[in-house]
N, CA, C and O atoms as a MOPAC input file, in Angstrom:
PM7 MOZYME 1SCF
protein

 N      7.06900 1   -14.81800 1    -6.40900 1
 C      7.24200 1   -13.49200 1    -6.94300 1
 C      5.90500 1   -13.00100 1    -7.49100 1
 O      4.97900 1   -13.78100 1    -7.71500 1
 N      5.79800 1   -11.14600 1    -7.78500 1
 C      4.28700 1   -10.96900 1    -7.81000 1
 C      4.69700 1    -9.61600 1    -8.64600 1
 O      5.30500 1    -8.57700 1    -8.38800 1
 N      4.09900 1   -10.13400 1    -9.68500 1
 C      4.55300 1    -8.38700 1   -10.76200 1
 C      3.04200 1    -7.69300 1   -10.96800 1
 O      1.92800 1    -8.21400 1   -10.91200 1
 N      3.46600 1    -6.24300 1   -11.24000 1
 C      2.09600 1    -5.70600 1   -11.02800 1
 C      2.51100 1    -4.53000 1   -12.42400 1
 O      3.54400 1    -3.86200 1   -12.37900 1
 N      2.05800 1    -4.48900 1   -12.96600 1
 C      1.72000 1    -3.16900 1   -13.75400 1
 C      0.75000 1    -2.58300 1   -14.66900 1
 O     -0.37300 1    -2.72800 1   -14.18500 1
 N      0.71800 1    -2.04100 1   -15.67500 1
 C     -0.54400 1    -1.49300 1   -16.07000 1
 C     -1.41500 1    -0.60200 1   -15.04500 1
 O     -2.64600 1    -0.62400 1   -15.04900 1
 N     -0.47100 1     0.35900 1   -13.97300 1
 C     -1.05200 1     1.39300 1   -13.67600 1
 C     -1.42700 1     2.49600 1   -14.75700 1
 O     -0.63900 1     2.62900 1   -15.69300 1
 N     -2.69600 1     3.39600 1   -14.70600 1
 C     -3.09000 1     4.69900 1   -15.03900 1
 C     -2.58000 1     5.49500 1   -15.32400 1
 O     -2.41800 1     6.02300 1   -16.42400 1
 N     -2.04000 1     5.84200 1   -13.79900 1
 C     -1.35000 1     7.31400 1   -13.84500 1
 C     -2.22400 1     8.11500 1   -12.99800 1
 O     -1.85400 1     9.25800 1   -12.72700 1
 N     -2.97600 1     7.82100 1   -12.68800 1
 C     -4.33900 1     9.17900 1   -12.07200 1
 C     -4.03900 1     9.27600 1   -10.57000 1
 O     -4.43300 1    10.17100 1    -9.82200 1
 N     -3.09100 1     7.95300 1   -10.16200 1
 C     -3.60400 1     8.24500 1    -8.88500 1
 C     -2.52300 1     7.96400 1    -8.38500 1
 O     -2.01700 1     6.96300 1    -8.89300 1
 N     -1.69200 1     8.63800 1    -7.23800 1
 C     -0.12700 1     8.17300 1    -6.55600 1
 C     -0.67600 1     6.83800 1    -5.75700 1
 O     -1.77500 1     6.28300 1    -5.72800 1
 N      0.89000 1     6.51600 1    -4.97300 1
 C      0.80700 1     5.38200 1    -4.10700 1
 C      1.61700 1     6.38000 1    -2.96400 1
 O      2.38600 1     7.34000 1    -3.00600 1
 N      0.88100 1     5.44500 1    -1.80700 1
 C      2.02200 1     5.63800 1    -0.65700 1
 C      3.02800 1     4.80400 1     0.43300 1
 O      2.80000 1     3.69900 1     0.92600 1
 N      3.95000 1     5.48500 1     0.60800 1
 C      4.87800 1     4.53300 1     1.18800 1
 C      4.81000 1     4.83700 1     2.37400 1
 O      5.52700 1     4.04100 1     2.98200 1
 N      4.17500 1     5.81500 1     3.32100 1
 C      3.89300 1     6.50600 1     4.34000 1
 C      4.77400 1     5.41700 1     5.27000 1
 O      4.22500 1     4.31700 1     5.33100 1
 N      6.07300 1     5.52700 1     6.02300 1
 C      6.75500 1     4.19400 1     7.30800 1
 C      6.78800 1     3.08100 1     6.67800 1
 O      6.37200 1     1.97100 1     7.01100 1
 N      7.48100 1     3.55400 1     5.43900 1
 C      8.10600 1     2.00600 1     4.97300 1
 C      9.43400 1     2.95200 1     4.73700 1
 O      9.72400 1     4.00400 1     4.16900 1
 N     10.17800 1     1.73300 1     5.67400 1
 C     11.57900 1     2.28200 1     5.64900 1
 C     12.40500 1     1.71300 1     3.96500 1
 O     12.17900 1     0.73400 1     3.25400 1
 N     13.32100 1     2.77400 1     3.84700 1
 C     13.88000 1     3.18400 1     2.84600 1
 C     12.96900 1     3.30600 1     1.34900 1
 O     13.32400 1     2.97400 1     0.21800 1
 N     11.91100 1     3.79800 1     1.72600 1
 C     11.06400 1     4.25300 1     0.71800 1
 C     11.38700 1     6.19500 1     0.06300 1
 O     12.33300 1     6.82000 1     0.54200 1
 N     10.63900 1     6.72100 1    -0.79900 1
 C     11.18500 1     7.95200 1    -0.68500 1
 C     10.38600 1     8.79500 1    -0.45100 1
 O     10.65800 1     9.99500 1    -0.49500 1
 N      8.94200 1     8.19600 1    -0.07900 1
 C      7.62700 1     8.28600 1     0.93800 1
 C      7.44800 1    10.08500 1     1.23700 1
 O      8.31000 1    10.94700 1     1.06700 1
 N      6.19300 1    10.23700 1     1.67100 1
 C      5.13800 1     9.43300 1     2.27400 1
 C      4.37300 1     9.11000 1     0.68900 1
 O      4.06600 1     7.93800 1     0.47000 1
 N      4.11900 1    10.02600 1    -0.24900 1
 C      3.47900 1    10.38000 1    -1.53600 1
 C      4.59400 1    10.41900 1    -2.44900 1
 O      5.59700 1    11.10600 1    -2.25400 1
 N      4.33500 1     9.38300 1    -3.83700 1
 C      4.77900 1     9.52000 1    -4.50300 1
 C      3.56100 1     9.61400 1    -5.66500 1
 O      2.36400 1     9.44000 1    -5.43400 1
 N      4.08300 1     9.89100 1    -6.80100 1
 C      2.90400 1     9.99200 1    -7.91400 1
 C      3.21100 1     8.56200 1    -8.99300 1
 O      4.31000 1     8.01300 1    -9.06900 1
 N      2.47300 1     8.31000 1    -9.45600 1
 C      3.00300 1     7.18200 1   -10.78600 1
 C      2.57400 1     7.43200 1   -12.28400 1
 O      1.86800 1     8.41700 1   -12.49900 1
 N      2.87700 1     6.76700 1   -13.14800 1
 C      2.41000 1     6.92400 1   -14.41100 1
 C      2.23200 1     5.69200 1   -14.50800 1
 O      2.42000 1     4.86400 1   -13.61800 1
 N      1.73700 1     5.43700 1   -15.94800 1
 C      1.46100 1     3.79800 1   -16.77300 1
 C      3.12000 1     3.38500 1   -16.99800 1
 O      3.51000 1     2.65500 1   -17.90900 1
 N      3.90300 1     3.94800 1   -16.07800 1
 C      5.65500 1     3.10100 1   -16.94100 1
 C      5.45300 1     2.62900 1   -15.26000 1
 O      6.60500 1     2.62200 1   -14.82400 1
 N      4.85400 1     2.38000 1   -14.54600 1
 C      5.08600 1     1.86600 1   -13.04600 1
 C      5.16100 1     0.88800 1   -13.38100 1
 O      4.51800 1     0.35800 1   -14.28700 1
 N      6.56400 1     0.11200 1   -12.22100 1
 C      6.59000 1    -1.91300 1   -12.37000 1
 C      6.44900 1    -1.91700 1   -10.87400 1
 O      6.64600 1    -0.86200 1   -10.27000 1
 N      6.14200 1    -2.95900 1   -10.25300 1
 C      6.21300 1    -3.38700 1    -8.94100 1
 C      6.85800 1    -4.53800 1    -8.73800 1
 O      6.11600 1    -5.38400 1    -9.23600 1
 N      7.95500 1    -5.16100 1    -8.23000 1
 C      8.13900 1    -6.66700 1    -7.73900 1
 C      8.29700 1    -6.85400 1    -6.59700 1
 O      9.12500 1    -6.35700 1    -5.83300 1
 N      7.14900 1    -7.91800 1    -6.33800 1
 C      7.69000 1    -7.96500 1    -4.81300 1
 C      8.02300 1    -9.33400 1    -5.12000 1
 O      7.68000 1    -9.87100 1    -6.17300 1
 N      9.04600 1   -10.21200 1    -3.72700 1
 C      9.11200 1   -11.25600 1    -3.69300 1
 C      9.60100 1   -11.68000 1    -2.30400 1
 O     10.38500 1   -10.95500 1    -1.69200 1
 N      9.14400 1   -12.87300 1    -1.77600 1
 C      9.21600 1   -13.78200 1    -0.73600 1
 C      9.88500 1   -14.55200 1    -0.67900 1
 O      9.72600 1   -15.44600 1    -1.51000 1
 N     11.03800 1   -14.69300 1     0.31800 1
 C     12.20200 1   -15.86600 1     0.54100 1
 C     12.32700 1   -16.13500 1     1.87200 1
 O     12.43900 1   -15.33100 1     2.79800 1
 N     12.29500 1   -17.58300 1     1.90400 1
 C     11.84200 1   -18.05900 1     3.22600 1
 C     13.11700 1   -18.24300 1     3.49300 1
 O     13.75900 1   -19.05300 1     2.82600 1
 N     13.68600 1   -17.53700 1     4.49300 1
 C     14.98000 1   -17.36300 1     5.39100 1
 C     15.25200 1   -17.94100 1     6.21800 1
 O     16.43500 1   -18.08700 1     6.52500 1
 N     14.15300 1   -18.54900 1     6.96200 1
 C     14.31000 1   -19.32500 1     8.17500 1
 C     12.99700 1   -20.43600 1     8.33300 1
 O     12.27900 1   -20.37800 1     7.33400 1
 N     12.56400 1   -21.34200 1     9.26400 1
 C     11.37300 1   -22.26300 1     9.28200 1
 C     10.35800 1   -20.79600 1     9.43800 1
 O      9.44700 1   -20.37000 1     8.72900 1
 N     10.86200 1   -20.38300 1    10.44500 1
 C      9.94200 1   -19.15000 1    10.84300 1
 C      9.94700 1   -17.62600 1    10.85400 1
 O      9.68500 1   -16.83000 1    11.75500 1
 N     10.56700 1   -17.34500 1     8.75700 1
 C     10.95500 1   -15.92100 1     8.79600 1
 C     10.93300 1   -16.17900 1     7.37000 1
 O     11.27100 1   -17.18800 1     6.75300 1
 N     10.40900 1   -14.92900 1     6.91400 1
 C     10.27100 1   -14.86600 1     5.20100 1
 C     10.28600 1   -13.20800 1     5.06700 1
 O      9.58100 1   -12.33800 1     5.57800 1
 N     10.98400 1   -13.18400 1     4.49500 1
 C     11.97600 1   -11.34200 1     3.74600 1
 C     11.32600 1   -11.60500 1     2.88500 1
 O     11.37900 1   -12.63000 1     2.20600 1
 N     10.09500 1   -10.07000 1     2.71200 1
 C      9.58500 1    -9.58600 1     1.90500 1
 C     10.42400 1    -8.60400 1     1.48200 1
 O     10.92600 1    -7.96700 1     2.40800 1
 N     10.92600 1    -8.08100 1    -0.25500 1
 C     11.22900 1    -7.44000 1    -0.76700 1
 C     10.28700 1    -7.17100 1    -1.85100 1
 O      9.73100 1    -8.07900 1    -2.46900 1
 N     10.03800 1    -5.46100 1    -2.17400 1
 C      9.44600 1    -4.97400 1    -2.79000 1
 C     10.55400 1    -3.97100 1    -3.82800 1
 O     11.56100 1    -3.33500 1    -3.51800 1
 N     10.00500 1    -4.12200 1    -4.88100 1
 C     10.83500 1    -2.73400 1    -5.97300 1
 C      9.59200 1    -2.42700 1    -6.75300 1
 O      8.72500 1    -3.02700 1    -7.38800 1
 N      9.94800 1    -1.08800 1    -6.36700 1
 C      9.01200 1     0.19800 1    -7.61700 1
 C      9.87000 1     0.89700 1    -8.36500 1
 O     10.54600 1     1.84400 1    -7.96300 1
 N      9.85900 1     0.43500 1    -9.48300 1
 C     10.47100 1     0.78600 1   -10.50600 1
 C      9.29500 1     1.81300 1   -11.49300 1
 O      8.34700 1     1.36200 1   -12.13600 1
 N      9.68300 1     3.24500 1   -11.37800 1
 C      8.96400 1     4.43900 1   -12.76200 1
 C      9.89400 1     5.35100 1   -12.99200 1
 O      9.81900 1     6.39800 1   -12.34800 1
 N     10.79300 1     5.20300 1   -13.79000 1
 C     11.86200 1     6.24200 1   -14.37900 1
 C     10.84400 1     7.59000 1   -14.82400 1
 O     11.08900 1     8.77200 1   -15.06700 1
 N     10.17800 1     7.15600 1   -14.80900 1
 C      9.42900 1     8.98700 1   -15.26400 1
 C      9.25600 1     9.37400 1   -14.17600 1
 O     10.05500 1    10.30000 1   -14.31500 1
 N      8.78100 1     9.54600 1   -12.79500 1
 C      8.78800 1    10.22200 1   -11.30100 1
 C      9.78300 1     9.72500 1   -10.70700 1
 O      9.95400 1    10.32900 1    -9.64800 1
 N     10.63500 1     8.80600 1   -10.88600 1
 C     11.55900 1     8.94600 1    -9.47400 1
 C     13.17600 1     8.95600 1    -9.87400 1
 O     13.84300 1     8.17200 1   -10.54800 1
 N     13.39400 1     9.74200 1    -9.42200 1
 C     14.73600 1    10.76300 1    -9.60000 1
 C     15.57000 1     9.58900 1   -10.06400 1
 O     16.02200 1     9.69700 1   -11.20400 1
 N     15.97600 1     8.03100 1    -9.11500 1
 C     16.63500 1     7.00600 1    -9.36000 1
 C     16.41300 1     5.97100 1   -10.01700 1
 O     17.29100 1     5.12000 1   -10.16600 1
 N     14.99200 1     5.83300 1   -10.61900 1
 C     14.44400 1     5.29200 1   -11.25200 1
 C     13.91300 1     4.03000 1   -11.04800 1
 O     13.31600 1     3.32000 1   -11.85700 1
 N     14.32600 1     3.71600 1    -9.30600 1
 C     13.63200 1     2.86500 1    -8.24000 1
 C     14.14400 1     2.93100 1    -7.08900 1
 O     15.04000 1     3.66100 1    -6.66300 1
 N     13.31500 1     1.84200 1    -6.41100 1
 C     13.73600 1     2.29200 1    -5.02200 1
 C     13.11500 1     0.72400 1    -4.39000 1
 O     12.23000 1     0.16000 1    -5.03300 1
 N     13.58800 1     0.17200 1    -3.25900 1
 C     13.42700 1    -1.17900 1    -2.92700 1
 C     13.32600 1    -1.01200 1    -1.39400 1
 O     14.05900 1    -0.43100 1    -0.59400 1
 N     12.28300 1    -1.64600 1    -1.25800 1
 C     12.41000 1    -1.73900 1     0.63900 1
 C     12.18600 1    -3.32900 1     0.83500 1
 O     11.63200 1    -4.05500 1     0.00800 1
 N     12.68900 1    -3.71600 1     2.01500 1
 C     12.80300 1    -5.14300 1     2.03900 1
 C     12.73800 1    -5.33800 1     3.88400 1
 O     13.40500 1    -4.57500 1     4.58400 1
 N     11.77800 1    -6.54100 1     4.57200 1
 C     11.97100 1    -6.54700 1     5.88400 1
 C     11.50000 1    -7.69800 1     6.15500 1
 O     10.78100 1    -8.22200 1     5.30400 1
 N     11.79700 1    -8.46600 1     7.51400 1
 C     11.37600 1    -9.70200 1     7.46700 1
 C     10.17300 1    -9.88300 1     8.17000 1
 O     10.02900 1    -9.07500 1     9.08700 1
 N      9.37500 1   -10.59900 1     8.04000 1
 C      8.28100 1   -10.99100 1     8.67000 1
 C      8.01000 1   -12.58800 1     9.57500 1
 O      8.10800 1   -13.71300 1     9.08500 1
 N      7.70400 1   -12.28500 1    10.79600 1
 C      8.06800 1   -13.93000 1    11.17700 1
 C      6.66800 1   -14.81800 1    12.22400 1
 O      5.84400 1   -14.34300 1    13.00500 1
 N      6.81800 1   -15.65200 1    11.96100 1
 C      5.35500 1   -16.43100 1    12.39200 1
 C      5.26200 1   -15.98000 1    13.77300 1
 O      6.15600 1   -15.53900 1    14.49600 1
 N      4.14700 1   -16.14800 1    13.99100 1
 C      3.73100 1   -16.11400 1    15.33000 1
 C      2.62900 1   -16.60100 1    15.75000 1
 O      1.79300 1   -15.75000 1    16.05400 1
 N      2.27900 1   -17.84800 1    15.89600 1
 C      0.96000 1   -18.50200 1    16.21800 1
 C      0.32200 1   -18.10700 1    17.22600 1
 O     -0.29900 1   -19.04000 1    17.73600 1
 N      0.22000 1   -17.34100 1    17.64000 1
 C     -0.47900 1   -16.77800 1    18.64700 1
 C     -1.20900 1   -15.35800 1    18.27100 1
 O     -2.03500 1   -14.78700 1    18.98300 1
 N     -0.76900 1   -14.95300 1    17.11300 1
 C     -1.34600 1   -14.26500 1    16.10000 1
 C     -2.54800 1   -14.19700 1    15.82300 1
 O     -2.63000 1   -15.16200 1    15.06300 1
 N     -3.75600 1   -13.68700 1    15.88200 1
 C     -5.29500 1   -13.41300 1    15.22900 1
 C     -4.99000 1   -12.64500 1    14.36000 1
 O     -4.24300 1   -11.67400 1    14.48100 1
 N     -5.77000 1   -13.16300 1    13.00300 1
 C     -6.13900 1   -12.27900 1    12.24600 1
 C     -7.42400 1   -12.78900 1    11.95200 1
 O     -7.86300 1   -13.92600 1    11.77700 1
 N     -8.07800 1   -11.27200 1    11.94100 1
 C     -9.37500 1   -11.12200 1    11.50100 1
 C    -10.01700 1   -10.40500 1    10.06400 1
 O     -9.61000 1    -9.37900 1     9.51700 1
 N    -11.09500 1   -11.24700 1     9.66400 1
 C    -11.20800 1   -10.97600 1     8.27700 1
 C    -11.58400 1    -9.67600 1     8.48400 1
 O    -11.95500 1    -9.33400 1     9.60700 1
 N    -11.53000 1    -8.61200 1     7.24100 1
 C    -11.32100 1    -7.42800 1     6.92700 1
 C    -12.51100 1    -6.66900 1     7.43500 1
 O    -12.61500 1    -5.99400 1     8.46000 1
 N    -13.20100 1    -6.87300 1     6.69200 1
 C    -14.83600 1    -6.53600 1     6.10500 1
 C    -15.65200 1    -6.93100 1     7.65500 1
 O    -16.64700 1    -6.31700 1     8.04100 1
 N    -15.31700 1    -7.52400 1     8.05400 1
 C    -17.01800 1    -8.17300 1     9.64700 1
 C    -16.02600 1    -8.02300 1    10.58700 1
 O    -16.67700 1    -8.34700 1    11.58000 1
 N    -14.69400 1    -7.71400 1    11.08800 1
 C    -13.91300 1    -7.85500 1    12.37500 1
 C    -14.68500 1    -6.50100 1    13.09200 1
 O    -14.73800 1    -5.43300 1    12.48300 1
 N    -15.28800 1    -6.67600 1    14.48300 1
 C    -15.93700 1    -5.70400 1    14.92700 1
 C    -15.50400 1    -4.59200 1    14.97900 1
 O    -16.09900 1    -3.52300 1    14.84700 1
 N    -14.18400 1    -4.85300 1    15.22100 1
 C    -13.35700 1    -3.30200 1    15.68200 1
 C    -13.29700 1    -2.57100 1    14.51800 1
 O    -12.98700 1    -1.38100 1    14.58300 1
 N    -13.52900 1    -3.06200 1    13.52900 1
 C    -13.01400 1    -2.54800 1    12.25000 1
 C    -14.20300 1    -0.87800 1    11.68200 1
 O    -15.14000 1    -0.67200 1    10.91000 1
 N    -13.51800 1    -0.23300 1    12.47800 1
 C    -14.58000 1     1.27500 1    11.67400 1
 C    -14.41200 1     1.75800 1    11.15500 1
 O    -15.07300 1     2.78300 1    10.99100 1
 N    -12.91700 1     1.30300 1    10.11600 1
 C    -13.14000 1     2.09200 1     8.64000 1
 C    -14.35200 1     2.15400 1     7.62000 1
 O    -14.51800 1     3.16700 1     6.94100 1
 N    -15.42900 1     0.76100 1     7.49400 1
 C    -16.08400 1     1.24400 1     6.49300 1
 C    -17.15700 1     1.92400 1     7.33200 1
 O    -17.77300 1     2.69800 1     6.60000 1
 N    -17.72700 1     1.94500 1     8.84900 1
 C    -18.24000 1     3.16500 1     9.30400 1
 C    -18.16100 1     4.37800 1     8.80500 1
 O    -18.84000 1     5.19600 1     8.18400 1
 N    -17.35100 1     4.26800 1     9.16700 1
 C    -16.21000 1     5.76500 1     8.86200 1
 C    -16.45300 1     6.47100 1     7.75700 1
 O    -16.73600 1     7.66500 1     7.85200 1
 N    -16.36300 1     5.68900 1     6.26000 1
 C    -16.47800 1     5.88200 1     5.33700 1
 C    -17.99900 1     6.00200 1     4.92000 1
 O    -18.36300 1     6.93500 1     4.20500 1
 N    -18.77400 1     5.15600 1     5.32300 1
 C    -20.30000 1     5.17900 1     5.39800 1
 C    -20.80500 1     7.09300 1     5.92900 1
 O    -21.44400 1     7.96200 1     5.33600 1
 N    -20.13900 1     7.05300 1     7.25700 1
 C    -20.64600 1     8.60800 1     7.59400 1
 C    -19.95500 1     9.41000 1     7.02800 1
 O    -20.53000 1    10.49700 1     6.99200 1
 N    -19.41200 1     9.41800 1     6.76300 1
 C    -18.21600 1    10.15200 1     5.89300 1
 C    -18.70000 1    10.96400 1     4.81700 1
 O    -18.54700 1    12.15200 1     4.53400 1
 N    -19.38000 1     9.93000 1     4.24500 1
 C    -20.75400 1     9.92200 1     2.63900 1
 C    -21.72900 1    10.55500 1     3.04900 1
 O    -22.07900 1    11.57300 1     2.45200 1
 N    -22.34400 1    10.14000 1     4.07500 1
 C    -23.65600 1    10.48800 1     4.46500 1
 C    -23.32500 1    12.09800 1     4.36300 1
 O    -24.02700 1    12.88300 1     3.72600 1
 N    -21.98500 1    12.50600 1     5.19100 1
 C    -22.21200 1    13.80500 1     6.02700 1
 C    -21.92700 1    14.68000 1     4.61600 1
 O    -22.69900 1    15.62700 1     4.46700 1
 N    -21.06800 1    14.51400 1     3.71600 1
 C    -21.09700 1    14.45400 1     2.18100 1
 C    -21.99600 1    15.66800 1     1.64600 1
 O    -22.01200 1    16.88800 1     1.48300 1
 N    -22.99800 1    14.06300 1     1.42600 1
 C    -24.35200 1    14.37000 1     0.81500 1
 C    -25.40800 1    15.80700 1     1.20400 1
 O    -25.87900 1    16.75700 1     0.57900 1
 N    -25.42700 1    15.23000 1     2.78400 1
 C    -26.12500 1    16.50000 1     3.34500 1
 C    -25.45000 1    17.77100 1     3.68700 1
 O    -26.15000 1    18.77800 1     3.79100 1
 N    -24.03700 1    17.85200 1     3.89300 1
 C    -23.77400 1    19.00300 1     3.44700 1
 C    -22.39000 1    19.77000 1     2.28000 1
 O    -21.20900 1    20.09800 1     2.39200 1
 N    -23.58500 1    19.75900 1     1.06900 1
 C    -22.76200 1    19.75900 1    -0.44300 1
 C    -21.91500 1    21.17200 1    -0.20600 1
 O    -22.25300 1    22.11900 1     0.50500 1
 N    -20.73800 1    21.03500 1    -0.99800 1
 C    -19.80000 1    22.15400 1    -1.10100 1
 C    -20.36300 1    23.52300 1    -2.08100 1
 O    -20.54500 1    23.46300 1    -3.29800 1
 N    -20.47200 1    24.13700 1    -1.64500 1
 C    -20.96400 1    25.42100 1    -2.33700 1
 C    -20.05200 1    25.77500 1    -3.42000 1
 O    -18.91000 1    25.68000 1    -2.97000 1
 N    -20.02700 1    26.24800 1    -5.00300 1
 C    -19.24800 1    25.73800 1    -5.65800 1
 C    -19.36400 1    27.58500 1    -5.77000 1
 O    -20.33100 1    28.34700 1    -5.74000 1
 N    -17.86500 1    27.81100 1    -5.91000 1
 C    -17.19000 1    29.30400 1    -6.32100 1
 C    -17.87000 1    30.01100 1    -7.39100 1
 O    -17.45700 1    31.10900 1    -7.76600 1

């Protein structure tokens, strides 16, 4: 199990295709809880369940999505940060650049 809180408030989360979420944008405050937890269902299947619990933004005062996940050794995963394909921090690099050189003209 994995508890999370001591959010801000400044900044939402998203649930964007997580089924039975109340998605895509929600907002949070500092009363946000998170639990997720892992139960191994099978040799080769473990149900992740998640609850977001903030009675101050959400109408029900949580909401839980839960789905299983199952091995597959034939699976690659590649680390985040050096996997070649990976052009998000490109992305984000020009992103900045293009930024910088052209600043928003302020009203």
């Amino acid at each position: 199990m994995a508890e999370t809180t001591n959010f801000n408030g400044l900044v939402g989360h998203t649930s964007a295709g997580v089924p039975g979420a109340p998605g895509p944008l929600q907002p949070e405050t500092p009363n946000m809880k998170i639990v997720e937890r892992f139960t191994r269902t099978a040799p080769d299947t473990i149900e992740f369940r998640m609850t977001v619990t903030d009675p101050t933004v959400l109408a029900t005062g949580s909401y839980t999505v839960a789905y299983p996940t199952y091995l597959d050794n034939k699976y690659e995963m590649y680390e985040y940060a050096c996997h070649e394909g990976n052009t998000a921090v490109r992305n984000y690099i020009e992103t900045s650049r293009f930024e910088r050189a052209h600043p928003k003209q302020k009203k």
